[in-house]
N, C-alpha and C positions, 0 to 999 in steps of 0.2 A: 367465394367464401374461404376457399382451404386455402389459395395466395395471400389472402387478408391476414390470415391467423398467421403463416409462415415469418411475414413483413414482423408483424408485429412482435411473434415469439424472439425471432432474430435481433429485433432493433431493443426488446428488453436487456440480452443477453448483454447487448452495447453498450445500454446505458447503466447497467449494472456496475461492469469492467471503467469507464467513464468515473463513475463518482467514487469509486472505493481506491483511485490513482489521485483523483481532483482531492480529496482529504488526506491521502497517504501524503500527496506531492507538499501541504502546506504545512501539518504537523511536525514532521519531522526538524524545521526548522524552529518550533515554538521555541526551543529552549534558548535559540540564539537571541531570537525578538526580547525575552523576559530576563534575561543575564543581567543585564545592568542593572534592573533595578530587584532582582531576589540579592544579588552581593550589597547591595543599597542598605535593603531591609535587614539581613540578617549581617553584615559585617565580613563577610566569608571571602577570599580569594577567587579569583577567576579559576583559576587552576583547581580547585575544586569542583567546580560544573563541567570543566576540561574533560577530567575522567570520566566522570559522566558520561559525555560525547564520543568518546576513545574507547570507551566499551561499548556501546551504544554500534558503533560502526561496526564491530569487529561478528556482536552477539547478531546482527541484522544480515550480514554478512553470510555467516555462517546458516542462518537459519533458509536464507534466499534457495539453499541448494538444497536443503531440507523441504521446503516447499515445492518444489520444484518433483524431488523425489516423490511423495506424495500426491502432488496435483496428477504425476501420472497413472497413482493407481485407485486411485478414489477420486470423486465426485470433486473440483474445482471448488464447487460450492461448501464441502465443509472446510476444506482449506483455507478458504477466505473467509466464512464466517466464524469460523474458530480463532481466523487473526486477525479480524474486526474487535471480536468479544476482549479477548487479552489486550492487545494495543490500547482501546476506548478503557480498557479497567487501570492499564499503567499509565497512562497520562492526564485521564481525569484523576487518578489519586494524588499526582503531583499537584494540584493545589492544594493539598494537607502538607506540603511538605517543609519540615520545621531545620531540619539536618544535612550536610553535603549526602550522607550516605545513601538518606530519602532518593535523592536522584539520582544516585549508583543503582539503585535494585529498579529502583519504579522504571526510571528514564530508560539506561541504560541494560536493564535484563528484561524485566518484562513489557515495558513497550517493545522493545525492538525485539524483541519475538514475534509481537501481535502483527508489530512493520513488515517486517520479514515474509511473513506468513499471507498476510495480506498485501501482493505485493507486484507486481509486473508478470513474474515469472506462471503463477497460477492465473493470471487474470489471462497470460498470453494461450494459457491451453486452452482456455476456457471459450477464449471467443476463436480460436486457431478451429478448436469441434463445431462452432455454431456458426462458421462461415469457412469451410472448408475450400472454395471457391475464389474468395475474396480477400485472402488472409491476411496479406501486404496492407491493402487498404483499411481493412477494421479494426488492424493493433497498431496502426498511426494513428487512428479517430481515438480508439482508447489509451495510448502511451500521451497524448496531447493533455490528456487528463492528469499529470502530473505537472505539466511546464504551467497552466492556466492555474490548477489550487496552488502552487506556489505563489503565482501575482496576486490572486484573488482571497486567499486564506489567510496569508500571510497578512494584504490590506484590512480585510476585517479585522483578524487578531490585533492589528496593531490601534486601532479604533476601539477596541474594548479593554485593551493595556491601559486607554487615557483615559479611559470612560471610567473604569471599575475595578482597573490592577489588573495585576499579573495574575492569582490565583484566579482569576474568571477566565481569561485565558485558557489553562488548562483543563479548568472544568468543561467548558462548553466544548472545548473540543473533543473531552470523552464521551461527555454526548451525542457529540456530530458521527462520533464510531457505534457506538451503540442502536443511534437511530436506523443506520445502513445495516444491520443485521434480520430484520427481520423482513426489510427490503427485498434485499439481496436473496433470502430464503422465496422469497413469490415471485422475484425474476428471473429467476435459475432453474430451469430443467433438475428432479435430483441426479440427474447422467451427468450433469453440465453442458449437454448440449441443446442446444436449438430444437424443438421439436421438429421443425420442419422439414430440417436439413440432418437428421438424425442418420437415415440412410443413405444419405452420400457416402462416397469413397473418401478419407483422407489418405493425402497424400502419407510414403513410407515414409520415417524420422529415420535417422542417422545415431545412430551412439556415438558415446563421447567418445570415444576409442577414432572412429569412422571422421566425427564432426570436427576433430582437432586438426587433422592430414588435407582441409581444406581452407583456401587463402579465405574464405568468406568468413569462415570461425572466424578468424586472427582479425580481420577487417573487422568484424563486431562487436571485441571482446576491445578491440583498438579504442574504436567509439565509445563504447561504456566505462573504459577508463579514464579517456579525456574528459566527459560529462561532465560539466559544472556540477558540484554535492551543494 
C-alpha cells in the first residue's frame, strides 16, 4: 500500500510539471498564429505586435530568474500557481484587445510574467524534490512537455483561428491556464515535494558563483541559447 501511494504521489508531481510546460510550450506562440489576421481586422502594422513580442521576451526573461529565486525558497507550487493565475488573466484578456498598446501590457508584461513564473525553472525544482533519485530522467519526461503543446496547442489553436477567430484563441487559452491552477494545487505536495520521497537525501546544488567555473554550466546555458523560441 505505502509503494502504491509513493508511485502515485510521484507520478502526480510529473504530470503536474508535464501539463503546465505542454500549455506554457503552445501559448507563448499564440500571438504569432493570430498576427495576420488582428493587423487584418484592425488595420495596425506588424511592427506594433513586434513590441509586443520584444517586451514579452525580455519581461519573461527576466522573471525566469526571479522564479527561480523563489521556487528555492517557497513552495514550487505557489510559484507556478501564481504564474498560471497571471499568464491565464494576461492572455485570456487579449481577446478584448481593441489597441497595439492592449498587447504591450496584457502580452507582453502581464502574460509574460504569468510565463516566466510558470515556467521550466520552478517546474525543474519541483520535480528535482519529488524524485531526487531520478532527476535526469523526470525533467526530460516533463521539459518534453514543451516541444509536444507546441505541435499540439499550436494545431488546435490554429483550428479554432478558422473555426471561430482569433479572439477565441486567446480566450480559451486563459482558460486552459486557469483550469491548471486548482489542478496543480491537488497535485502538489504544499512542500513541493513528493510525499513519498520527502525524506530522501538530495543531492548538494552548486551556486551561481560555484555553477559558472564548470564546462557543464556553459554546455547548458550553450543549449538553451541555440533552442528553437
Amino acid at each position: 500500500m505505502t509503494k502504491r501511494i509513493v508511485i502515485t504521489g510521484a507520478t502526480m508531481v510529473l504530470a503536474a510539471g508535464f501539463w503546465v510546460l505542454f500549455i506554457g510550450g503552445g501559448a507563448r506562440f499564440a500571438i504569432g498564429l493570430t498576427l495576420k489576421s488582428v493587423v487584418e481586422e484592425f488595420g495596425w502594422g506588424r511592427s506594433e505586435l513586434g513590441i509586443a513580442v520584444a517586451v514579452f521576451q525580455i519581461v519573461s526573461a527576466a522573471c525566469l530568474y526571479v522564479a527561480g529565486r523563489l521556487a528555492d525558497r517557497m513552495s514550487p507550487r505557489v510559484v507556478l500557481g501564481d504564474g498560471l493565475a497571471i499568464a491565464g488573466v494576461g492572455i485570456g484578456l487579449m481577446s478584448l484587445m481593441a489597441a497595439p498598446w492592449h498587447a504591450l501590457i496584457l502580452y507582453g508584461v502581464v502574460f509574460a510574467i504569468g510565463h516566466g513564473a510558470a515556467s521550466i525553472i520552478p517546474v525543474g525544482v519541483m520535480v528535482t524534490r519529488a524524485f531526487p533519485r531520478r532527476t535526469g530522467l523526470a525533467n526530460a519526461v516533463v521539459s518534453s512537455g514543451m516541444s509536444v503543446g507546441q505541435l499540439v496547442v499550436i494545431s488546435a489553436l490554429a483550428a479554432v483561428l478558422v473555426a471561430i477567430g482569433w479572439r477565441s484563441v486567446f480566450f480559451w487559452l486563459g482558460i486552459a491556464h486557469l483550469v491548471l491552477v486548482p489542478l496543480l494545487v491537488l497535485a502538489i505536495p504544499a512542500t513541493g515535494e513528493s510525499r513519498g520521497e520527502q525524506a530522501a537525501a538530495s543531492p548538494a546544488g552548486l551556486g551561481t558563483r560555484q555553477a559558472a567555473k564548470t564546462r557543464q554550466f556553459w554546455l547548458l546555458l550553450g543549449v538553451y541559447a541555440l533552442r528553437p523560441r
